[in-house]
N, C-alpha and C positions, 0 to 999 in steps of 0.2 A: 512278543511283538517283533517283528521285519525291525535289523535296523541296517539295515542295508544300506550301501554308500548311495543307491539309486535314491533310495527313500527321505536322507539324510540331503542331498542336492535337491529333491524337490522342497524341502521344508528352509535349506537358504534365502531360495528364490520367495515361496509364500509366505515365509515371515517378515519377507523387505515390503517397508512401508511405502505403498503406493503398486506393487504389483498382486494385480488382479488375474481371472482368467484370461482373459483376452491378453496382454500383455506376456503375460508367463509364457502363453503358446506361442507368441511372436517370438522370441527368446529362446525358445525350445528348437522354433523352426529354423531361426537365423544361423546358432551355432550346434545342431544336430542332438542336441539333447538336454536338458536339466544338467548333469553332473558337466558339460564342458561350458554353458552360459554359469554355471555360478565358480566359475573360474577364470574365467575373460579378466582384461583390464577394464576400469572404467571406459577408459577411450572407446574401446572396441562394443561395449554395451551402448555406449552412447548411438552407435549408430544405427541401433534399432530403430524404429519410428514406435516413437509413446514414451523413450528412454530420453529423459534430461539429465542433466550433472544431480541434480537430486536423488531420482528416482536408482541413480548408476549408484551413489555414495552409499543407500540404503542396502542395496544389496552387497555390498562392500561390506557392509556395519554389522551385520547378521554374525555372530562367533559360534565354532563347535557348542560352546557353553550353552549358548540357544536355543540349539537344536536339542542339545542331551536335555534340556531343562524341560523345552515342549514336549520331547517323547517321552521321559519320567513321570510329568502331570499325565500327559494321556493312559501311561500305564497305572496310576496311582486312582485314576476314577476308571478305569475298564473299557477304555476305549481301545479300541484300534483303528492303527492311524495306514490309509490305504494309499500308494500313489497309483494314479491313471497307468492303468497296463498292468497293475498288479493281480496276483489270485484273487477273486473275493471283489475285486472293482468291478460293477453293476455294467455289462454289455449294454444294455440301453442307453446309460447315462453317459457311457465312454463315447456314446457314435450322436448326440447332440454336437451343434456350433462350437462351443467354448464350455465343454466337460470340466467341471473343477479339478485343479490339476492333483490337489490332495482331498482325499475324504476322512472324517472318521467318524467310524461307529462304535455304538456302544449298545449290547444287543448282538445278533446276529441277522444276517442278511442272508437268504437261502435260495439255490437256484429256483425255485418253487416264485418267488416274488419278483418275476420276471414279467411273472402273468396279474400285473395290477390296473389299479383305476385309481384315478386322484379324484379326490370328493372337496371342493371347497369352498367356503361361500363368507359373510360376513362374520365379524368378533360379533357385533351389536344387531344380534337378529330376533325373530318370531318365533313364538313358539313352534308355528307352524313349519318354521327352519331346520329348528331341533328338531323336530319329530322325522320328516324328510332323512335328513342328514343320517339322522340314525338307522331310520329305516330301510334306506338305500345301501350304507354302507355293511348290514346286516346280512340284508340281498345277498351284495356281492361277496361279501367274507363265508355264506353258505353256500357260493356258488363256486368258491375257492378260490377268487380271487385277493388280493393282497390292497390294503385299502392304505394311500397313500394318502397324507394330508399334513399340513403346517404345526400343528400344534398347540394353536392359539388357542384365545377364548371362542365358544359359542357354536359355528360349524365344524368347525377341526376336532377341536373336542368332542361332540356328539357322532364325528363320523370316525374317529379311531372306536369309541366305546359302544358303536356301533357293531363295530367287525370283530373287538373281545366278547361280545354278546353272542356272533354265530360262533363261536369257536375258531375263526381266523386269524388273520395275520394283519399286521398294523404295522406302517413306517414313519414314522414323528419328524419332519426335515425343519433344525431350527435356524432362526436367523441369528443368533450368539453360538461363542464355542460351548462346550459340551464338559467346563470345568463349571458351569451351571445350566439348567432346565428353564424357557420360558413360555408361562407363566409360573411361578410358583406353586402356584395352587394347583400343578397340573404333576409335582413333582411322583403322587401315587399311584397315577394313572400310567407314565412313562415307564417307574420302577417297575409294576404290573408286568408292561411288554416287557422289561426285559429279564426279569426274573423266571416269569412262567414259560419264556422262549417263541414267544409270538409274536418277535421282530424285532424293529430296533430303533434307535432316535440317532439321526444323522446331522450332520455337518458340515458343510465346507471352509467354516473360519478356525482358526487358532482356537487353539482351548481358549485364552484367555480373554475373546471376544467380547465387550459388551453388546446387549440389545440398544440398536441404532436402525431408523426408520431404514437409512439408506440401506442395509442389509436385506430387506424382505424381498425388493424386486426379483435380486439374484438367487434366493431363496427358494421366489418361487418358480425357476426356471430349473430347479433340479428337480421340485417336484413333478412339474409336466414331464422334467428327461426320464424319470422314472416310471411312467405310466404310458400305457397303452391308448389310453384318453382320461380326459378328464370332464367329470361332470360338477359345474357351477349351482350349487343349490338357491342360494339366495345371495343377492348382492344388489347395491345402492351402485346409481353411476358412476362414481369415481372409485368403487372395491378396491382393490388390491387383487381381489377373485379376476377381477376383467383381464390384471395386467395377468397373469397365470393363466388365462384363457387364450388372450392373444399368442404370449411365449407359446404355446401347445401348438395354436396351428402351426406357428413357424417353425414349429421342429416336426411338422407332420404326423400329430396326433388330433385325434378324435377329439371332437368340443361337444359336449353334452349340457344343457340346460333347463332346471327344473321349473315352468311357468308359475306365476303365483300374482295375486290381488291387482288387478289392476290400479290403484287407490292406493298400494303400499307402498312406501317409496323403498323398502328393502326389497322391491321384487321390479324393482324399475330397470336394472342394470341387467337382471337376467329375459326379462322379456325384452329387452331390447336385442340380447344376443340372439333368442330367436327369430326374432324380427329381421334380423342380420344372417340368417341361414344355420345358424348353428342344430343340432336336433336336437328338440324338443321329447322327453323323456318323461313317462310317467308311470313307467313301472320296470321292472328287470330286463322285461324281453326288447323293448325299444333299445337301452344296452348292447345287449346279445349281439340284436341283429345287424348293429353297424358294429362290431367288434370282429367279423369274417368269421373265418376256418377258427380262430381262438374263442370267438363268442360262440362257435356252435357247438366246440367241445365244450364247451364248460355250460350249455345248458342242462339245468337238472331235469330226469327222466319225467313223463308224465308219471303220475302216480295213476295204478289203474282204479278202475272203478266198481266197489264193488258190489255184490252178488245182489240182485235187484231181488225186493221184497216179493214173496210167493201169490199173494193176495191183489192184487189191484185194481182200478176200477179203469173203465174204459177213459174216463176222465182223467186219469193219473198216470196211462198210460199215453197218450197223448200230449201232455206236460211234458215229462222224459221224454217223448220224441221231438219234439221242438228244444228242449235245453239238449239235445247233444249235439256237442262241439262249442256251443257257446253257454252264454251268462245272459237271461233278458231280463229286462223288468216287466211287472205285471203286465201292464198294457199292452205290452209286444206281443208278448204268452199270448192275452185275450186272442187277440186279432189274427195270429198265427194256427191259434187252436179250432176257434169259431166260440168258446165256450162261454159265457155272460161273467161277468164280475165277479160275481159274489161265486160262481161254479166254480173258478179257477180260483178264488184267494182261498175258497173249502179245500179245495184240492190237496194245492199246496201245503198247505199244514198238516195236513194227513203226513203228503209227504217227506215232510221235516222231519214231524214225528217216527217216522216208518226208518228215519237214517237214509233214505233216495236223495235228499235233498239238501239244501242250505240256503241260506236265506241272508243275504248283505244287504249292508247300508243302503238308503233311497229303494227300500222294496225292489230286491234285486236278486235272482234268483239262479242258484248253478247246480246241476249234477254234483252230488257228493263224492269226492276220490277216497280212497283207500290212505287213510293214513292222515286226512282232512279234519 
């Protein structure tokens, strides 16, 4: 671990009680760096605006002993402890409003997790949450993007073990320091990422942080710094998902929202973002395609389709000419084809059978891909 006098003045300033990000950057700006504000007089710190005789006495109070104590804890549980501007400190996260001035990880962070999405949504959700959550962030962790999210109970959870199901990358951002994991019961799940090397569980407070509500706001505003957008799976009016949606736009990232039950009040928060212009999402390529030049590399390739069965009937061939390019359901088919009911749902099964075809949920029907 860096233990650098630079690194060492930024942990004076973050461990003085009552300086935040906001604050630390005013201080940074006023006397041209971290290592010469945590050297100032009180007087002279006082004259920042946000700095009182308290706030100046704190930073005052902070000893060597402190600092060697918080970077020995940090090495003692595997963390590394980052200051803004260093190797390894996340280019996206550096160029938000008020970038936390220290980060640490525990885990690895790789140029590769540049390229993420923030997936977040309620602790107290649906099943229909879970399932989403998951399967979105599955999507995205095969489409090789890096699936960013809180950690919590319910969508956090189901969208980190989401993206360890495609064989992806996962980054855990908590609201306590990182000399413990919250929730608990998530501690196997975290271990996982950082064992197997498929990311990492971040931080911007003190090791020694408790979980405290007032911590998630700011929490969730490095999750949005970290992501290229974020999509809100499921949330109740007042989420915490909404506050991390709002932060998103104002750092000019991409707002994504998954519709759900009118009736539900866990899907009130999110259709209301749609309602409110955000986009509306319901499968990977809705993603893609507001994601630009990044969403369009990381489309996965059409699988092709293969070698159409030797035998067919003029019926069957007809079928396959209306399913290419798209997915219809029966009725579509009939009225496309001209064929009666009962000719096209015989067809169809033929074709199932034959491997031409497949057949989805609500009688719905696609050309078979290669690899499908």
């Amino acid at each position: 671990m860096a233990d650098s006098e630079r690194l060492r003045a930024h942990l004076r300033l973050h461990l003085a009680e009552g300086v935040g990000s906001v604050l630390f950057h005013r201080l940074t700006a006023a006397f041209g760096s971290a290592e010469e504000a945590a050297r100032v007089s009180a007087g002279r710190l006082q004259r920042v605006e946000g700095v009182g005789e308290k706030v100046a006495a704190a930073i005052g109070a902070v000893t060597d002993a402190q600092v060697d104590e918080e970077l020995a804890l940090a090495e003692q549980h595997g963390v590394r402890v980052l200051a803004n501007g260093d190797e390894g400190y996340p280019a996206a996260l550096r160029a938000i409003p008020d970038p936390p001035p220290v980060l640490y990880v525990r885990g690895a962070m790789e140029p590769a997790d540049a390229v993420a999405v923030g997936v977040v949504g309620a602790r107290r959700c649906t099943h229909y949450g879970l399932e989403q959550a998951e399967r979105f962030a599955e999507l995205l962790g095969r489409a090789g993007f890096t699936v960013v999210s809180g950690g919590a109970r319910g969508i956090d959870t189901a969208a980190h073990r989401g993206a360890l199901a495609a064989g992806g990358r996962t980054i855990a951002v908590m609201g306590c320091g990182l000399e413990r994991t919250y929730p608990s019961e998530n501690d196997k799940l975290f271990a996982r990422v950082v064992a197997e090397g498929r990311g990492a569980i971040v931080s911007e407070l003190p090791m020694r942080t408790d979980v405290r509500a007032g911590n998630f706001h700011s929490r969730n505003r490095v999750i949005s710094g970290l992501s290229l957008g974020v999509l809100v799976i499921e949330a109740a009016q007042r989420s915490g998902s909404l506050i991390t949606a709002r932060l998103a736009a104002e750092q000019g990232r991409i707002v994504f929202a998954l519709p759900g039950r009118v009736d539900s009040p866990m899907s009130r928060g999110t259709n209301e973002l749609i309602r409110d212009g955000v986009i509306l999402v319901q499968d990977l390529d809705d993603l893609l395609e507001h994601l630009g030049p990044v969403g369009e590399k990381m489309r996965p390739e059409e699988p092709e389709a293969p070698p159409l069965p030797t035998a067919l009937t003029d019926e069957e061939t007809k079928l396959l000419e209306a399913l290419t390019g798209s997915e219809l359901p029966l009725d579509d088919l009939v009225r496309r084809t001209g064929l009666t009911t009962a000719k096209a749902a015989a067809s169809l099964t033929m074709l199932v059978l034959k491997g031409a075809v497949v057949q989805k949920p609500g009688n719905v029907f696609a050309r078979k891909r290669r690899g499908a």
